[in-house]
N, CA, C and O atoms as a MOPAC input file, in Angstrom:
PM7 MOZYME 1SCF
protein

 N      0.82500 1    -1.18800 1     0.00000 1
 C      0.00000 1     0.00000 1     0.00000 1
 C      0.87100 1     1.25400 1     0.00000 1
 O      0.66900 1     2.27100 1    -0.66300 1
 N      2.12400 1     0.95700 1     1.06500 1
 C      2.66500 1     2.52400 1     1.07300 1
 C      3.16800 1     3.11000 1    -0.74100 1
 O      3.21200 1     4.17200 1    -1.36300 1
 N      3.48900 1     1.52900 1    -1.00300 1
 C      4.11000 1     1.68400 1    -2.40500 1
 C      3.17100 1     2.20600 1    -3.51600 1
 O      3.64200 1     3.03800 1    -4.29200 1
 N      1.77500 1     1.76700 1    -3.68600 1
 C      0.84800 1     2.32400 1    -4.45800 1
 C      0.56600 1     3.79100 1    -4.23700 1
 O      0.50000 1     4.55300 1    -5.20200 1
 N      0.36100 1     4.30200 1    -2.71800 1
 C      0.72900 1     5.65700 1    -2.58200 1
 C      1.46900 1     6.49500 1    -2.96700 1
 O      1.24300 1     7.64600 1    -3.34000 1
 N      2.54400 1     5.83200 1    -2.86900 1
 C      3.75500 1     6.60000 1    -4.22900 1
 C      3.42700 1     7.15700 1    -5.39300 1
 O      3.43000 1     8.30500 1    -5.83800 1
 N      2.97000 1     5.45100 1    -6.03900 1
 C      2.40400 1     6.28900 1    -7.57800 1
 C      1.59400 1     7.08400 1    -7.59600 1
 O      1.62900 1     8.08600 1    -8.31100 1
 N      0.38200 1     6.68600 1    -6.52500 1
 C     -0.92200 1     7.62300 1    -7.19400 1
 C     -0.30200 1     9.14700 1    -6.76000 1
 O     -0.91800 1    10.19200 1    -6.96900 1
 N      0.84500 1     9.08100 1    -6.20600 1
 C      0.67000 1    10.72800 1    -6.16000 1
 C      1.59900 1    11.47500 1    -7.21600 1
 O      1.38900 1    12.62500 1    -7.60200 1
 N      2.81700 1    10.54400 1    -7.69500 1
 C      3.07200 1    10.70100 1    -9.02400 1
 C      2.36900 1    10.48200 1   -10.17500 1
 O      2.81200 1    11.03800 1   -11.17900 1
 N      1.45500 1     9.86100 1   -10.27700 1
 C      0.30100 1     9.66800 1   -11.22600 1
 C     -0.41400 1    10.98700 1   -10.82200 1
 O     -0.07900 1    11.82700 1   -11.65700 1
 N     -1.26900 1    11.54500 1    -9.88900 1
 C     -1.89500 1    12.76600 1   -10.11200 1
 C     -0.90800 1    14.55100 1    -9.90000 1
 O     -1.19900 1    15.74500 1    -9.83100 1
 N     -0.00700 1    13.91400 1    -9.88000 1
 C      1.45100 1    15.36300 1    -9.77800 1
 C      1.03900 1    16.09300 1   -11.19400 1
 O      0.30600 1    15.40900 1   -11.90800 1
 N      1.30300 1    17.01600 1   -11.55500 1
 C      1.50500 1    18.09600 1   -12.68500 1
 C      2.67600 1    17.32400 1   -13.41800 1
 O      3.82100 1    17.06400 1   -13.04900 1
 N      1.97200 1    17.04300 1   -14.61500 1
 C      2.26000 1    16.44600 1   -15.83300 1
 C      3.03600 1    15.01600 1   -15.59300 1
 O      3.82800 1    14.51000 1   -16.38700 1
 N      2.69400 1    14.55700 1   -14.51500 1
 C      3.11300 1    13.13300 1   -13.87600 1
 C      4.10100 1    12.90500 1   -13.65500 1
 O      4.65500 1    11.83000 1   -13.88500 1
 N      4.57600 1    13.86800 1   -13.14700 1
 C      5.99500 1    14.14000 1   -12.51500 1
 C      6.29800 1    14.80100 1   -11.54300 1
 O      5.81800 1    15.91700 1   -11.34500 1
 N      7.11800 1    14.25500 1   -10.78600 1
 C      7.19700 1    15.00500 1    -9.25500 1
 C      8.73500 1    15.05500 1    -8.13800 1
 O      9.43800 1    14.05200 1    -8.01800 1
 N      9.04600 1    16.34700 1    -7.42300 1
 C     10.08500 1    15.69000 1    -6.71300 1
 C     10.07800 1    14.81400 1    -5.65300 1
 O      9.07900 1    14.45400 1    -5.03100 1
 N     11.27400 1    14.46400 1    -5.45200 1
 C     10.89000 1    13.11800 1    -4.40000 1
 C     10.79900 1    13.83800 1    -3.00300 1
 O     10.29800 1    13.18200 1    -2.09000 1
 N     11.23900 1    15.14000 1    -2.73500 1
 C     10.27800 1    15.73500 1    -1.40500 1
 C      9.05900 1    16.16300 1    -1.69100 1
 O      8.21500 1    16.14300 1    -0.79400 1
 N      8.75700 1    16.58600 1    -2.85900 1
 C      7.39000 1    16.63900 1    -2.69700 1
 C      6.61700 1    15.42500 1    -2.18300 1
 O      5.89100 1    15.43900 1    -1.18900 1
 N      6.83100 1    14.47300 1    -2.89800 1
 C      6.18900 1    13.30800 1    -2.86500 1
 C      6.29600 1    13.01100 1    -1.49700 1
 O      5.25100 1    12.51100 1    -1.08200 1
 N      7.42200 1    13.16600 1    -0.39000 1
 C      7.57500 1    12.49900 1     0.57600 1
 C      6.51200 1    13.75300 1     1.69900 1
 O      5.83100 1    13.34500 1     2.63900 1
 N      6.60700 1    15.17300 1     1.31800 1
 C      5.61600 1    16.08300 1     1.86700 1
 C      4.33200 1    15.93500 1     1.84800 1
 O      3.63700 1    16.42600 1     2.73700 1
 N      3.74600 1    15.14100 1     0.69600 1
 C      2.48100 1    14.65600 1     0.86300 1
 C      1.86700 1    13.73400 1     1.33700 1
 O      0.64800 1    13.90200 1     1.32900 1
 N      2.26600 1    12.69700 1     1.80500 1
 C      2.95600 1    11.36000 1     2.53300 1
 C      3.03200 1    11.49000 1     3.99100 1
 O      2.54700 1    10.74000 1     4.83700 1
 N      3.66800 1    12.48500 1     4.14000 1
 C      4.23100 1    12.92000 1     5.22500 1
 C      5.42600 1    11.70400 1     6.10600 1
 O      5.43300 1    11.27100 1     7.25800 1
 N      6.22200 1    11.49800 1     5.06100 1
 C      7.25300 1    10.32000 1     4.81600 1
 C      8.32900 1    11.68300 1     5.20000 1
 O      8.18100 1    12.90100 1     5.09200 1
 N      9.51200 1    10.77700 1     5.71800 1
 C     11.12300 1    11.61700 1     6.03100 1
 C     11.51000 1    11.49700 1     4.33000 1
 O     10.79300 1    10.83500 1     3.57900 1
 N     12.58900 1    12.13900 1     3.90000 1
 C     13.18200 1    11.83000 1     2.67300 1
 C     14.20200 1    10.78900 1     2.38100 1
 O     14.50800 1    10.38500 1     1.25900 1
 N     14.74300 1    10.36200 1     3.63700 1
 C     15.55600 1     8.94300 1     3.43000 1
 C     14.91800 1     7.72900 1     3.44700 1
 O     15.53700 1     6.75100 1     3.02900 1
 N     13.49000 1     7.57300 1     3.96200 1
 C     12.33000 1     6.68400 1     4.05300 1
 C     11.77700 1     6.53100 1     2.40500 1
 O     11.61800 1     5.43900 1     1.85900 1
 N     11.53600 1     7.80600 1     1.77400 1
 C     11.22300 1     7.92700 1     0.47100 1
 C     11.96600 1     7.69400 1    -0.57500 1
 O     11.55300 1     7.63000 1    -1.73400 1
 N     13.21200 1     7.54400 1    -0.16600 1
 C     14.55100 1     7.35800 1    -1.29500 1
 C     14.40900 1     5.50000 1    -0.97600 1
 O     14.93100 1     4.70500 1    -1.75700 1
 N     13.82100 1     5.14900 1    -0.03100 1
 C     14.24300 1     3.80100 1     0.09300 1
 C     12.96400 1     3.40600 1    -1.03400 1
 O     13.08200 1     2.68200 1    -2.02200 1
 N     12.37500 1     3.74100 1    -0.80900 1
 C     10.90400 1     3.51500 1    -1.76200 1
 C     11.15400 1     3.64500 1    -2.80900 1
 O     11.02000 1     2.67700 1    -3.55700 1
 N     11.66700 1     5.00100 1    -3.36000 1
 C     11.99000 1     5.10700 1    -5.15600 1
 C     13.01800 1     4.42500 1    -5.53400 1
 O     13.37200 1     4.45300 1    -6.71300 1
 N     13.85300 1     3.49400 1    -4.34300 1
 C     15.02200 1     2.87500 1    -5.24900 1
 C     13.86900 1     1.43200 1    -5.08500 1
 O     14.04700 1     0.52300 1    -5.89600 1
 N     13.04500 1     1.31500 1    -4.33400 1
 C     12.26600 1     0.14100 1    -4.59900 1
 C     11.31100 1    -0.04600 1    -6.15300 1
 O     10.99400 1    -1.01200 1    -6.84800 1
 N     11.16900 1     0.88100 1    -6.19400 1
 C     10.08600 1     0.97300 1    -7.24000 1
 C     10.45600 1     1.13300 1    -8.19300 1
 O      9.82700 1     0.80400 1    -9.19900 1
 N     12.43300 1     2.09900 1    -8.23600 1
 C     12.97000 1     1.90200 1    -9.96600 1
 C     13.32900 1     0.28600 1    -9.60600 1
 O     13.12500 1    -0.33600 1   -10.64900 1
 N     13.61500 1    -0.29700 1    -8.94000 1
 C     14.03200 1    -1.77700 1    -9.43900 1
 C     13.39000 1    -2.64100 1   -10.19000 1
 O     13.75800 1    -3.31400 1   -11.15300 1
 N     11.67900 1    -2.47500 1    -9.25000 1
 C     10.25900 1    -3.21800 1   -10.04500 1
 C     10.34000 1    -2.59800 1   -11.81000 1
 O      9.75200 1    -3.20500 1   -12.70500 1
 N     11.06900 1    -1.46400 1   -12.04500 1
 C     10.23500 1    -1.14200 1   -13.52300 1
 C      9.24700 1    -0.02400 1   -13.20800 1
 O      8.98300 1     0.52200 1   -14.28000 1
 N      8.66000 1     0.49000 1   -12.32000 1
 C      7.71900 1     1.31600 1   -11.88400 1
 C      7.96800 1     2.66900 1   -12.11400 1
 O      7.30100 1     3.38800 1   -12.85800 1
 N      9.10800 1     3.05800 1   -11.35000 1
 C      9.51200 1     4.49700 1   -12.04400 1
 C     10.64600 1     4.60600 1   -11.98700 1
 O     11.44500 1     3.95300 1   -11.31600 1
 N     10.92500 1     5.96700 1   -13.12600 1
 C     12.44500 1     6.46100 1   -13.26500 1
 C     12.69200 1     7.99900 1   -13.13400 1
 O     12.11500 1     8.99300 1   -13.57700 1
 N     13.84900 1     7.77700 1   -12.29700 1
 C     14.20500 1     8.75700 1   -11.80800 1
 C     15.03400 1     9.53200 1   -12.81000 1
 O     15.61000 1     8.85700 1   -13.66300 1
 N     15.19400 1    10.95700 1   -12.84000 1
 C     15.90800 1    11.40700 1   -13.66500 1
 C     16.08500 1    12.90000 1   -14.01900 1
 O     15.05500 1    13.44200 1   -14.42200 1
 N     17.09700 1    13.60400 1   -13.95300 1
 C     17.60100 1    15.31600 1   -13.83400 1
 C     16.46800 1    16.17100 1   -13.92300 1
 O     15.84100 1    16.06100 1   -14.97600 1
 N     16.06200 1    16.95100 1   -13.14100 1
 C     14.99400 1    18.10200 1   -13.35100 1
 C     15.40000 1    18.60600 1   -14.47400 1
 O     16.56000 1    19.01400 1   -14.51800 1
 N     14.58100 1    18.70200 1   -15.61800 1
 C     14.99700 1    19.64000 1   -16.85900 1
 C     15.45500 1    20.93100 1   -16.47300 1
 O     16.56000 1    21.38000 1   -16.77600 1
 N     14.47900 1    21.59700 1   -15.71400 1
 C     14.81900 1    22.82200 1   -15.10100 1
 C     15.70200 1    23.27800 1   -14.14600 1
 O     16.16100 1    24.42000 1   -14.12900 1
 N     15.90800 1    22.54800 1   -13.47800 1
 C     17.12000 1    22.55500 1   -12.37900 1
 C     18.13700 1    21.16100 1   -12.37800 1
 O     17.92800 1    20.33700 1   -11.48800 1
 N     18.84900 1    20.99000 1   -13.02200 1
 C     19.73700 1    19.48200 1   -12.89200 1
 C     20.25600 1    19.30200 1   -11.66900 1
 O     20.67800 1    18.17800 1   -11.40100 1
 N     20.31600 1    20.08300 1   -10.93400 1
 C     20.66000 1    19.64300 1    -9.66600 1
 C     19.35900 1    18.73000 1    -8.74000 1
 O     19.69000 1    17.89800 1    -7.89500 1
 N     18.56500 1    18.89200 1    -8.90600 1
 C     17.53400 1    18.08100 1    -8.45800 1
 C     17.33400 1    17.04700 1    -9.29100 1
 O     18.00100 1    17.00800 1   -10.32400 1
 N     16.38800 1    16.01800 1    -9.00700 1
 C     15.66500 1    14.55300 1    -9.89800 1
 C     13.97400 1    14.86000 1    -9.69100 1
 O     13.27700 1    15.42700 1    -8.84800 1
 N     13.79800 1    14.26700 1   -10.74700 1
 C     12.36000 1    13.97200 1   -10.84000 1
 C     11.87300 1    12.71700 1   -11.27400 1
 O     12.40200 1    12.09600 1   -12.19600 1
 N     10.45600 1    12.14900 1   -10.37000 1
 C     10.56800 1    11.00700 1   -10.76200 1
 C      9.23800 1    10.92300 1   -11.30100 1
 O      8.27900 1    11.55600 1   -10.86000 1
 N      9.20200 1     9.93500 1   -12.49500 1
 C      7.87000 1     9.88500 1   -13.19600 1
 C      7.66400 1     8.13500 1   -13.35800 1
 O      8.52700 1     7.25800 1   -13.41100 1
 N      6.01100 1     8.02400 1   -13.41800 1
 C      5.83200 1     6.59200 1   -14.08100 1
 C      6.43000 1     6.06300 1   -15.32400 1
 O      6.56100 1     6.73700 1   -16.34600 1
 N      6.88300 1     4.50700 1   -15.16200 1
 C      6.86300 1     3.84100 1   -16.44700 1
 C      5.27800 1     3.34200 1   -17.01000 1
 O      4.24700 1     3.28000 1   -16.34100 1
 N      5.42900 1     3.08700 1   -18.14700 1
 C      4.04900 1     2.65900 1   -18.74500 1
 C      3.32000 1     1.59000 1   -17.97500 1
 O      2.11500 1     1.34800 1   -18.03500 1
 N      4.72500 1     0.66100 1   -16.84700 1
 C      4.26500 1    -0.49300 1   -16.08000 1
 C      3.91300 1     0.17200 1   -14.88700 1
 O      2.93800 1    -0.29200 1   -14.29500 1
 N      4.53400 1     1.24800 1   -14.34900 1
 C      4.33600 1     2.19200 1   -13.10100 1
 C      2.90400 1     2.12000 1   -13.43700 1
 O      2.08500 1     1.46300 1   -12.79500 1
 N      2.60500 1     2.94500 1   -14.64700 1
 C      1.17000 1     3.51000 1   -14.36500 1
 C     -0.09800 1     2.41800 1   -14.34900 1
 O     -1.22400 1     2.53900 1   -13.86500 1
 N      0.55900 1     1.24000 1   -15.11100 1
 C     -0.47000 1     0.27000 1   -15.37500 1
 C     -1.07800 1    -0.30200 1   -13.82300 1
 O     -2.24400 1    -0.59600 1   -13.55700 1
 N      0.36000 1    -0.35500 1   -12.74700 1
 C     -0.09100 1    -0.45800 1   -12.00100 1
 C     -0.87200 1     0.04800 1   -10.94100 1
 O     -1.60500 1    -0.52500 1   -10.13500 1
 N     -0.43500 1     1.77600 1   -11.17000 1
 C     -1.15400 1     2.53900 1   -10.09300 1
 C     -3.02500 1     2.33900 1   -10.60100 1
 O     -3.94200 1     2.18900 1    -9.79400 1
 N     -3.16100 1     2.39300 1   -12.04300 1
 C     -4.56800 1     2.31700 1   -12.40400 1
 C     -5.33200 1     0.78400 1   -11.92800 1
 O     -6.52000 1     0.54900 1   -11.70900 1
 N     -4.10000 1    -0.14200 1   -11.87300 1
 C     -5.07000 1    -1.56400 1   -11.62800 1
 C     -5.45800 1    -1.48200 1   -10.33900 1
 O     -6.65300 1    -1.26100 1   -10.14400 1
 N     -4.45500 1    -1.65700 1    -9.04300 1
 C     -4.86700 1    -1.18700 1    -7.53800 1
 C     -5.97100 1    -0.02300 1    -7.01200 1
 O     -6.84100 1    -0.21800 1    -6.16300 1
 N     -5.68700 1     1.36300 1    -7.80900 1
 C     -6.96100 1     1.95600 1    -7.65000 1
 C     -8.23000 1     1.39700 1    -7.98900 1
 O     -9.21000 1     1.64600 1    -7.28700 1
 N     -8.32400 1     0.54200 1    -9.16700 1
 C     -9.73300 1     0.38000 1    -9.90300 1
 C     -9.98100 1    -0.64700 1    -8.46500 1
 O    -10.96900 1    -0.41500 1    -7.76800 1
 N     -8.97400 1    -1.83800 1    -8.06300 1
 C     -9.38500 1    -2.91900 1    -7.02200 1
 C    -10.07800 1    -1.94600 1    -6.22400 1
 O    -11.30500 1    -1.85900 1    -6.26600 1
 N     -9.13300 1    -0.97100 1    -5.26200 1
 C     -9.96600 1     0.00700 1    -4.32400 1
 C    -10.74100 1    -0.20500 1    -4.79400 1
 O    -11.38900 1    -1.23800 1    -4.62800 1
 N    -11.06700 1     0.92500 1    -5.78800 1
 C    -12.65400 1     1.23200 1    -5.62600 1
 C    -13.47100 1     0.18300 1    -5.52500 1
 O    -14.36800 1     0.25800 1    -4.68600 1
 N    -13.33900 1    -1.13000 1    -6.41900 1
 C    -14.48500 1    -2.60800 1    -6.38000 1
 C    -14.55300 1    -2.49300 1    -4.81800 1
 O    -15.65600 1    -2.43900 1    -4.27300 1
 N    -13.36900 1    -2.45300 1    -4.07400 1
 C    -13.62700 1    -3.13700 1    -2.92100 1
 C    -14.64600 1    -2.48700 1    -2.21300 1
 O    -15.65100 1    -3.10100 1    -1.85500 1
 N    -14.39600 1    -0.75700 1    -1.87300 1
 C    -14.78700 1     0.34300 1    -1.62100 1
 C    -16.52400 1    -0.29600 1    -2.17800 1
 O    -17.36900 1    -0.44000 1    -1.29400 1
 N    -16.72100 1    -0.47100 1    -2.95800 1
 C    -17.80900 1    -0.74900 1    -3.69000 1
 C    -19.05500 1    -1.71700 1    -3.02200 1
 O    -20.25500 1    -1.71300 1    -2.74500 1
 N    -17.49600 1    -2.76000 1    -2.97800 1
 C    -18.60500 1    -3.98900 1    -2.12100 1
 C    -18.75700 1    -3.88200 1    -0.06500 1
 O    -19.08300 1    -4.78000 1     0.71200 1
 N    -18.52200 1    -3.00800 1     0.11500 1
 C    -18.33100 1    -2.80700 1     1.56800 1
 C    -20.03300 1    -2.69200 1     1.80000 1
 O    -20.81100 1    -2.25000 1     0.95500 1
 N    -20.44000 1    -3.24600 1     3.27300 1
 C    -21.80100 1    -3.34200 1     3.19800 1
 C    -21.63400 1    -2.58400 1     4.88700 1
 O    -20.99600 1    -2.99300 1     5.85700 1
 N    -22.42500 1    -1.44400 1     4.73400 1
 C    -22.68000 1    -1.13900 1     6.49400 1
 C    -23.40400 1    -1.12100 1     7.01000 1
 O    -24.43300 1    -0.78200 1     6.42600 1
 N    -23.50100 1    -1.39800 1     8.25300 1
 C    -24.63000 1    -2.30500 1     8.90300 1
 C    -26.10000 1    -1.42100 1     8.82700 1
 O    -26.03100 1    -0.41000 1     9.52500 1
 N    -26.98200 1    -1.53600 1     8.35700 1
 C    -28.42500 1    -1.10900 1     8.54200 1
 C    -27.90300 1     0.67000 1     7.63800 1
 O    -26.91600 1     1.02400 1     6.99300 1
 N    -29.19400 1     1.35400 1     8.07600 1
 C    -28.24700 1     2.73600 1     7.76300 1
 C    -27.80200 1     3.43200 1     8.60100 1
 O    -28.16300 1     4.59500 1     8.78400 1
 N    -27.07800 1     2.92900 1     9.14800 1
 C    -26.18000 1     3.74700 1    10.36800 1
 C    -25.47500 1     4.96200 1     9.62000 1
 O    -24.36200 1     4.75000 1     9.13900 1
 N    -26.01000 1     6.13400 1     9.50000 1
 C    -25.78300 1     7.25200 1     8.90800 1
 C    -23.58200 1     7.28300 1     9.42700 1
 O    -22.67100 1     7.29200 1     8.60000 1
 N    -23.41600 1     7.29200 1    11.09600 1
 C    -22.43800 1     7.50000 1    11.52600 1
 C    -21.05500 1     6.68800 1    10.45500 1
 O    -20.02900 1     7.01600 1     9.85800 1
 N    -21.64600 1     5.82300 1    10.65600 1
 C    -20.81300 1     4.95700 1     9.85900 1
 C    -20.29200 1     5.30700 1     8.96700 1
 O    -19.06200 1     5.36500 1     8.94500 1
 N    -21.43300 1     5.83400 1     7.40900 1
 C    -20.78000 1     5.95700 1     6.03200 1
 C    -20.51100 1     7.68000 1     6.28800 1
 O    -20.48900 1     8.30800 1     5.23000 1
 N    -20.34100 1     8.36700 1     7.32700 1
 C    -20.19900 1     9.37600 1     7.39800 1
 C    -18.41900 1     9.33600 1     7.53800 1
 O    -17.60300 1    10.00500 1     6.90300 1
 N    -18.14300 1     8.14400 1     8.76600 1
 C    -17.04500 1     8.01300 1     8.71500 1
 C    -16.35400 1     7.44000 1     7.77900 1
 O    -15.17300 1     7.65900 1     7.51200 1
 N    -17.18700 1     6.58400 1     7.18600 1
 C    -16.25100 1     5.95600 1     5.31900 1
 C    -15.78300 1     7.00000 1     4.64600 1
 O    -14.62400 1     6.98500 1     4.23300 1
 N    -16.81100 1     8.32200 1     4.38200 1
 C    -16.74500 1     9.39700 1     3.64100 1
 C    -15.67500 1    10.40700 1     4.18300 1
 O    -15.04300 1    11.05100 1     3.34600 1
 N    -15.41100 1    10.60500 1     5.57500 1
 C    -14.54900 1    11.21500 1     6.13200 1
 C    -12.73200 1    10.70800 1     5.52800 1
 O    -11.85500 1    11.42000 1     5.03800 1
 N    -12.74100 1     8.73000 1     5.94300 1
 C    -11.64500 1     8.15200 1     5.25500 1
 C    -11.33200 1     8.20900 1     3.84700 1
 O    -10.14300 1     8.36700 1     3.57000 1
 N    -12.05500 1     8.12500 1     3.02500 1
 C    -11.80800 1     8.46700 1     1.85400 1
 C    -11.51100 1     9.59500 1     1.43200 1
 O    -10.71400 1     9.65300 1     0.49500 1
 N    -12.10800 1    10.92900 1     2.04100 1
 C    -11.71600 1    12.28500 1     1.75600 1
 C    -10.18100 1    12.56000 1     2.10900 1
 O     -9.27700 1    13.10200 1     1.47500 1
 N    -10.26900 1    11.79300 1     3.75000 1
 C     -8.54900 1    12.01400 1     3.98300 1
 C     -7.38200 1    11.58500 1     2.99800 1
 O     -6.41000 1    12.29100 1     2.73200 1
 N     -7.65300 1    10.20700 1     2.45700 1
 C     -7.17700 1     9.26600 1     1.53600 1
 C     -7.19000 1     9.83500 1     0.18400 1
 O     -6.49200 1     9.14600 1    -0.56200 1
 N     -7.66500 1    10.72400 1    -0.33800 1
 C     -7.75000 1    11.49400 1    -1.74600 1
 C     -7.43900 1    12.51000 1    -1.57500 1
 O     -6.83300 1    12.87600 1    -2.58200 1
 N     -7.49900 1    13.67200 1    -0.48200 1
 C     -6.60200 1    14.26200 1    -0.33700 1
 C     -5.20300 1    14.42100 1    -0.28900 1
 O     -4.53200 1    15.25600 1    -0.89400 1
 N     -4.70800 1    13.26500 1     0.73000 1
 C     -3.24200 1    13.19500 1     0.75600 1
 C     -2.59700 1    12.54100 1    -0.64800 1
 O     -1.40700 1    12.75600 1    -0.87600 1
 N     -3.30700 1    11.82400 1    -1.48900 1
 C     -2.64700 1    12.02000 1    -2.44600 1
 C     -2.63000 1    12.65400 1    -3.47500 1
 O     -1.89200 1    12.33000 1    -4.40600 1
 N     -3.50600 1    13.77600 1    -3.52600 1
 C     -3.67800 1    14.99500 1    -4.43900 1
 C     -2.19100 1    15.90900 1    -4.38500 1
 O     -2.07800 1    16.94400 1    -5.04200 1

């Protein structure tokens, strides 16, 4: 999961690309915690890291075509799952709090 978090927030970053403190600021991940992650995820094929056009002193990291395939397959599961969740009677409290988790959960990776 922490790893799908990754993508989806490089998947919804400005033009699907992002720095790796940003990424770790939205997360609210340290940046040596997050470097352990992006060297996890260039190994899978997922993403590549590579010189800020604009600043070469920094990196930016974006999806591979397999990165993204995967951030879209795990979200779509979410949602089925999200989908099939049944709460008990209409306990208003309840899907109030589903709606609360999910807002938090789409936020932080916006």
């Amino acid at each position: 999961m922490a790893d799908y978090l990754v993508l989806g927030v490089i998947r919804r970053s400005e033009s699907s690309r992002s720095a790796p403190t940003a990424i770790a600021d939205v997360l609210g991940r340290t940046t040596g915690g997050m470097t352990l992650t992006l060297d996890r995820l260039v190994a899978a094929g997922l993403v590549l890291r590579s010189p800020d056009p604009m600043d070469g002193r920094r990196v930016v990291v974006e999806l591979t075509p397999k990165g993204l395939e995967a951030a879209v397959q795990v979200n779509a599961e979410l949602h089925a799952w999200e989908s099939e969740l049944v709460l008990p009677g209409n306990d208003a409290d309840a899907l109030k709090l589903v709606e609360a988790l999910n807002a938090a959960v789409h936020s932080r990776s916006e």
